[in-house]
N, C-alpha and C positions, 0 to 999 in steps of 0.2 A: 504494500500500500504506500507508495511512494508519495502522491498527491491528489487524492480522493476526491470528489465533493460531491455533498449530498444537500440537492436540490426539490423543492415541493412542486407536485408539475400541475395542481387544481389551483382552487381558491385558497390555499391552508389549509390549516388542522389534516395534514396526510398522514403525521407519525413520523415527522423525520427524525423528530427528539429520538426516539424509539432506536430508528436505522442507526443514527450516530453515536449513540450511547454504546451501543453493541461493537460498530467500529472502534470508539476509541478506546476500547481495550487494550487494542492492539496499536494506536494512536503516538506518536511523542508532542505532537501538536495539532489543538483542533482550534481552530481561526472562523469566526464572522463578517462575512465583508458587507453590508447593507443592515439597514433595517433598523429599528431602536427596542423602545420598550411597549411597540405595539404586537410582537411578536410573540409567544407562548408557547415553549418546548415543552413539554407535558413526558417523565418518565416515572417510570415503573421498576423499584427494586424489590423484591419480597413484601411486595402489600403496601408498600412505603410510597405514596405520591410526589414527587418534587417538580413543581413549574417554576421552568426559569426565561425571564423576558428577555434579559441581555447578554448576560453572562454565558458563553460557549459550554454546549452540553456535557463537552470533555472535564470540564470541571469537576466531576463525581468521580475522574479517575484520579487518582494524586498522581501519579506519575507525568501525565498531560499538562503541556504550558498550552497556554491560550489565548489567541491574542484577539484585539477587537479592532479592527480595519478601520482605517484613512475611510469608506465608504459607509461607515455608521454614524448613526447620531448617538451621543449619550446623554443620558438621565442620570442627571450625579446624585441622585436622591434615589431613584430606583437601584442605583448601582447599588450603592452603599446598604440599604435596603437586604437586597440580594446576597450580600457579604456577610451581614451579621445574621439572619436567616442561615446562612448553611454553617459558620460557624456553630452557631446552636445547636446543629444537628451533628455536630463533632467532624464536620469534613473541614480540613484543610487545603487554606489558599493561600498559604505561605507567600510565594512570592512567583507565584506562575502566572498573572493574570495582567497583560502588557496591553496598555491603551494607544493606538497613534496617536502623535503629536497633533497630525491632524483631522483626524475626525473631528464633528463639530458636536456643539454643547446643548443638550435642551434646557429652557429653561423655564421658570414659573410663568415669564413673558407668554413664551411660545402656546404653553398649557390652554393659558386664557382666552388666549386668539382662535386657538381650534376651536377651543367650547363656544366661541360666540359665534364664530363662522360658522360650524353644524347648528347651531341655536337657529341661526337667522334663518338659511335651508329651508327649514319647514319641513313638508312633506318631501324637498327633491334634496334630502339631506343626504351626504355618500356614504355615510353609516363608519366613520371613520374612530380611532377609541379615544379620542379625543387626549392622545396625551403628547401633545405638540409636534408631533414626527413632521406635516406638513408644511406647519411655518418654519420652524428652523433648515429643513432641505432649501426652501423657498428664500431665506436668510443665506445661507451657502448660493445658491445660483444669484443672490442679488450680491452677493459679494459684501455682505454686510452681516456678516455668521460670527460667532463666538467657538473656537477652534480648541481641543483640549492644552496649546502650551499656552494658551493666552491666562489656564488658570494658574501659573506659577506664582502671581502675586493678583492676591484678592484683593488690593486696590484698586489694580486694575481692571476688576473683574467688576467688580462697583461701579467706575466709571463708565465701563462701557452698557450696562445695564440702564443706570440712573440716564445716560444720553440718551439710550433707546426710550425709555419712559418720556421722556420729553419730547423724542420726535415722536411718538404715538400721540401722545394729550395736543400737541399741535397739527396734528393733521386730524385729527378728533377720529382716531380708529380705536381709542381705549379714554374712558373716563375718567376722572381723579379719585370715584367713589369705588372702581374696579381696579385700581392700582392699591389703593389702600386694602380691599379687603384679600389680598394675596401678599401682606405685610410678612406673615407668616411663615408664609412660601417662601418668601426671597430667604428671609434668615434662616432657615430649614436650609435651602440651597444652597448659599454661602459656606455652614458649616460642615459640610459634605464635599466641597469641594477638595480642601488640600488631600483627603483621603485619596482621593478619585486620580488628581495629580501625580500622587507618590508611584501611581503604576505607570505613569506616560514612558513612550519610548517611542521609537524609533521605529515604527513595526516592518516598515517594507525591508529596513537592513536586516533586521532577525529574520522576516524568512526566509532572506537570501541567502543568510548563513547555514539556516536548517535544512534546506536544499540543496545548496552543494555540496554540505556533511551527510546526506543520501537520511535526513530522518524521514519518517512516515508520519506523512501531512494528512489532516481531515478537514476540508472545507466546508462549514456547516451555512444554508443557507436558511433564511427568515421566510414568510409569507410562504405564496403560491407563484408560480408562473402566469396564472392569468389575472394577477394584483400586479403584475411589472407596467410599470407607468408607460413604457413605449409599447408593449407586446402586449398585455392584459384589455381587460373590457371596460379600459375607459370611458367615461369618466372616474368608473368605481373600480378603482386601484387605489396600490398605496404609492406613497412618493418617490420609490426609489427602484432601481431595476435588481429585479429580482433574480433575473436568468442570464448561464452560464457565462453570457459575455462580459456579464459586469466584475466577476471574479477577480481578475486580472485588476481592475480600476480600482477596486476596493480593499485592495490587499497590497496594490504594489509589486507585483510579479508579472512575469512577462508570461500569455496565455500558451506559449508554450512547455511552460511546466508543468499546465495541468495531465493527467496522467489516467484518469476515470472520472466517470460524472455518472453519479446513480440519480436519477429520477422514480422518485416518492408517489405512488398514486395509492388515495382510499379506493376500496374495493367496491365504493359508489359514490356516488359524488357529493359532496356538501359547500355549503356557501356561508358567511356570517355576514348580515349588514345587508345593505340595500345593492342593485344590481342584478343586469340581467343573470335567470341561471335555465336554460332550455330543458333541462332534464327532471328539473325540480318537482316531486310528488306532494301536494296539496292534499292529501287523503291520509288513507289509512297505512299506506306503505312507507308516506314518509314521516309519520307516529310514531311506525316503530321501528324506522332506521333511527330516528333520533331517539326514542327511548334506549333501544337495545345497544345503540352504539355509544349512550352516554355522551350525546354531541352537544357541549355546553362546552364554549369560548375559553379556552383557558386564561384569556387577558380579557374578554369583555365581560365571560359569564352570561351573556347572549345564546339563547338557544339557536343551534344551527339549522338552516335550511340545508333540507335535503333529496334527495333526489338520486335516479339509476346513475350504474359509470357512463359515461357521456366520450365514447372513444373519437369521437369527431376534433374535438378541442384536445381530447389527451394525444392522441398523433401530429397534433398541431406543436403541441407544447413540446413533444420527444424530438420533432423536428427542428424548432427552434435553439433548443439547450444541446443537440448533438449528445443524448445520453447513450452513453457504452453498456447501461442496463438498466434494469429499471426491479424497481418493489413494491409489491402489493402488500396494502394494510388491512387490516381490520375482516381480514377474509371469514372469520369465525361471526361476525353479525348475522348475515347471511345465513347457519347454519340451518334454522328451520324454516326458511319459507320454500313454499312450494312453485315455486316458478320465480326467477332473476329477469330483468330485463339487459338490455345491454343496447345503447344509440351508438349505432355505424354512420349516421350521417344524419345531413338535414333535407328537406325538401324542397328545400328555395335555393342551397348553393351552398358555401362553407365560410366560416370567419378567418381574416377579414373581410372577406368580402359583401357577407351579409350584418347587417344589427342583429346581434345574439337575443336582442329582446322581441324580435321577429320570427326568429328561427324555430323551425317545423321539427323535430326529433322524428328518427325512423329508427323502431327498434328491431331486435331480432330476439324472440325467447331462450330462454335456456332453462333445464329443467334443475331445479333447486336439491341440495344432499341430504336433505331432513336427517342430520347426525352431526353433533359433536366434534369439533375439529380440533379444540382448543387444546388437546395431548398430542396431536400429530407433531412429529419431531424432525422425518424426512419426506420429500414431494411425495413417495409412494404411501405413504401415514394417512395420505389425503381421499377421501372417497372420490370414486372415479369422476362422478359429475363436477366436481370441486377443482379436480388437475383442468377436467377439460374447461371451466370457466376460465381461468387463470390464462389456460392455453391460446386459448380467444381472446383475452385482453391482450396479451401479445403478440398474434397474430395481427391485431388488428391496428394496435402502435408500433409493430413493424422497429421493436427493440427487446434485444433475449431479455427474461424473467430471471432474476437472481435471488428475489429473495422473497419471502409469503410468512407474514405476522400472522398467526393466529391467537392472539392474546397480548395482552399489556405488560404481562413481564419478559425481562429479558431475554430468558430460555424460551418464550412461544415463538421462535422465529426459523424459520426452514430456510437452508443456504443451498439454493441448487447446484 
């Protein structure tokens, strides 16, 4: 495993946490290049739940350094959060956990502007978690971002905040009575910061160095591939690119060191938030994907829309990211229904070229394993209707099957 990376190729919540938690076993370093604290790895150790937003999944293994990409925003509240959280739980973060100099900063600012911009929305709100990832990416392309060396000294860190307050109150996009009542926030923010600092580094040099010393990289990526602000089903995305090209941008490496790219798909499809989703069951079937699958938002706590796998967009998405294989999740949901659907296309044409909020779904049936999956240990462990479903998602994304979760802990996971 030279330089791995494991990518979500739906809306989210695929279980990447899951895939990577398992790689970095075998890990010396697992890196995030995009995304902040709208994101939610969700793992499974012996009954034990741990969701973590920002901080790289690798972090459950001690041996694993970690770094967090020039291509992330952080939340020095959530970070810190995060920290004393696993601490508590007796794992150690000694001194593995390296921030780029330059990724940028969220801050209480940011927080506030997304709430009021979803606020004002209404009904055409993009169903975003409101905890600033937008304006600060939006603060980075304006070239007016708050960057992690800029926190070495907290003076400075004040000033440049207290100036942003003032040009917000004078262009009248924030109040004096909404500045005061996130007084809190800021000092909360503040004292978070030097912590946050004390990990800054240099990260595109370290991986330079971990690559040419041949260590075994794991590239853990955030969201889905159809939330990537260029390739996703804009408007409703997130702010940053999520798929394999941004890699490279977000980490400081040149894309020819990547080395494998596993793409993540749930074994049906789910959505959080607002956006089109073609596949989407409005009944009874998608009750009890969402009960039996337990699909509540790890970061919003939002229950998930859900719906059949939708192989139209997932062949688009394996397309796009160039994955070398790919992984099925959550294939034990499934277990008792009596008939699976599966969308091979659409009836008006395929995205982009169509509005996905237009698009016709054509499925094809498949006969459901009414049995228990969740002991299967090797592909053959799998009831036959279950391999051949598996077999047809990959037929049909047209990229090998390597890996099939059948359960939330570690050990539920079949390595073809």
């Amino acid at each position: 495993m030279p330089v791995t990376a494991v990518l979500g190729a739906q809306w989210g919540d695929e279980g990447k946490g899951k895939i990577v938690d398992n790689l970095s076993e075998n890990a010396d370093v697992v890196a995030r290049f995009q995304g902040g604290a709208n994101a939610g790895h969700t793992i499974n150790v012996k009954g034990k739940e741990t969701i973590l937003h920002q901080l790289p999944s690798g972090i459950l293994h001690e041996k694993a350094e970690c770094i967090m990409g020039n291509g992330m925003v952080i939340d020095p509240v959530g970070m810190v959060d995060e920290l004393n959280y696993l601490r508590s739980e007796g794992i150690d973060t000694g001194n593995r956990i390296h921030v780029s100099l330059q990724a940028h900063v969220v801050t209480p600012l940011h927080k506030l502007l997304d709430s009021k911009s979803e606020t004002a929305l209404g009904k055409d709100a993009i169903g975003t978690t409101k905890r600033g990832i937008g304006p600060c990416y939006s603060d980075k392309i304006n070239r007016s971002g708050i960057q992690i060396r800029d926190l070495k000294s907290i003076n400075h860190v004040k000033d440049i905040i207290n100036h942003k307050i003032d040009a917000y109150l004078q262009k009248g996009l924030l109040c004096q009575d909404e500045i005061d009542a996130i007084t809190t926030d800021l000092e909360t923010f503040y004292n978070c910061v030097p912590e946050v600092y004390a990990c800054a580094a240099d990260t595109s040099l370290l991986m330079y160095g971990y690559i040419k010393n041949g260590l075994a990289l794991l590239i853990e990526g955030a969201q889905g591939s159809l939330l990537d602000v260029d390739f996703g089903s804009y408007p409703f995305v997130t702010s940053s690119n999520t798929t394999a090209g941004n890699i490279a941008t977000g980490l400081g490496i040149g894309p020819t060191n990547i080395d494998r790219i596993i793409g993540v798909y749930k074994s049906y499809t789910t959505r959080v938030g607002a956006g089109p989703f073609p596949t989407e069951q409005i009944n009874e079937t998608g009750d009890y994907l969402q009960q039996a699958g337990g699909e509540i938002g790890a970061t919003t706590k939002r229950k998930r829309r859900c719906g059949w796998f939708d192989a139209t967009i997932g062949a688009y998405t394996a397309r796009i990211n160039g994955f070398t294989s790919i992984a099925i999740t959550k294939l034990d949901v499934l277990d008792y229904m009596e008939e699976i659907q599966i969308c091979t296309h659409y009836q008006s044409g395929s995205f982009p070229g169509i509005d996905l909020q237009s698009a016709v779904p054509q499925y094809i049936r498949m006969k459901g394993w009414r049995q228990d999956t969740s002991s299967a240990r090797t592909f053959d462990n799998l009831p036959i209707e279950a391999q051949a479903y598996v077999r047809k998602i990959e037929e049909l994304l047209d990229a090998p099957l390597e890996y099939v979760s059948v359960g939330k802990e570690r050990e539920q996971l079949i390595h073809l």
